[in-house]
C-alpha positions in Angstrom: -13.4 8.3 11.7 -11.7 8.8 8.3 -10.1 6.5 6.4 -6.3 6.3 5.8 -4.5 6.9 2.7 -1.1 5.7 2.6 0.8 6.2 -0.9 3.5 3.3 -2.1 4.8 1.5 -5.0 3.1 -1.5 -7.3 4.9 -4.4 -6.0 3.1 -7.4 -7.5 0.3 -7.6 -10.0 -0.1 -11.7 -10.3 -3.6 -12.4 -8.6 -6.2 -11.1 -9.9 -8.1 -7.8 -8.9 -5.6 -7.9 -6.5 -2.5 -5.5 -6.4 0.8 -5.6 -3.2 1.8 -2.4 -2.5 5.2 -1.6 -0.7 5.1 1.4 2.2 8.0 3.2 3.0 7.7 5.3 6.2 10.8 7.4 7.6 11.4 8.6 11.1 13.9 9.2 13.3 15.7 6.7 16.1 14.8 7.8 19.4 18.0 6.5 20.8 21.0 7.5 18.1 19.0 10.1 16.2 19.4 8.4 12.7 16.9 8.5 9.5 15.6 4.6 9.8 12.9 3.7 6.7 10.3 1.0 7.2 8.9 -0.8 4.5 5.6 -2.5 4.8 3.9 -4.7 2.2 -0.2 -4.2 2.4 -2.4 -6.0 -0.6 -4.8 -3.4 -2.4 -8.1 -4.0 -4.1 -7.8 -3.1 -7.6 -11.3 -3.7 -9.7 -10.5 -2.8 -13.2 -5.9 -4.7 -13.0 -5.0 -1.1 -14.4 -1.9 -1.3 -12.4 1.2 -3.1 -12.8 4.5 -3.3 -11.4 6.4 -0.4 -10.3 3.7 2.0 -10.9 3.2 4.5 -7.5 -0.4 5.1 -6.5 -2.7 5.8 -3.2 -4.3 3.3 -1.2 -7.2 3.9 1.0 -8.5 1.6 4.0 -11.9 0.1 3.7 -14.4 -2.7 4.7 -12.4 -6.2 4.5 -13.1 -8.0 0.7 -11.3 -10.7 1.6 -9.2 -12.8 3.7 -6.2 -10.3 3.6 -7.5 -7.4 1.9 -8.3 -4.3 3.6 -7.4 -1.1 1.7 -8.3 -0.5 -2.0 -6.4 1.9 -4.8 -7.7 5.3 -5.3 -5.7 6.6 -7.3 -2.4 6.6 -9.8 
C-alpha cells in the first residue's frame, strides 16, 4: 500500500528531532454547500532539526518511532 504524503506548515520546533506540523484540508458541506477547512496537528520526525517555525514542507507516513510519532519530513 503506499504511503501518504500530506503537505502543511512548521508549527512547533521545541523537542528535539521532533517537528508539529499543522494540516489544512478543504471540502465542501454536504448539507449547506459551503468551503469548511479542517486543520489537523500531526508530529513529524525530523533527524537533522533543519526546520523551524512557519516553514511549509511534506510529510510522509511511516513505521511508528515513538509514542506519537508516525509520519516523518521528506521534504521543504
Amino acid at each position: 500500500m503506499p504511503k501518504r504524503i500530506l503537505q502543511g506548515t512548521v508549527t512547533s520546533n521545541a523537542n528535539e528531532q521532533t517537528v508539529t506540523v499543522s494540516v489544512e484540508r478543504r471540502f465542501k458541506h454536504p448539507l449547506l454547500h459551503k468551503t469548511v477547512r479542517k486543520s489537523k496537528k500531526y508530529r513529524a520526525h525530523d533527524e537533522n532539526n533543519t526546520f523551524n517555525v512557519g516553514d511549509t514542507v511534506r510529510i510522509q507516513e511511516c513505521a511508528p518511532k515513538s509514542k506519537t510519532k508516525r509520519w516523518e519530513v521528506i521534504a521543504s
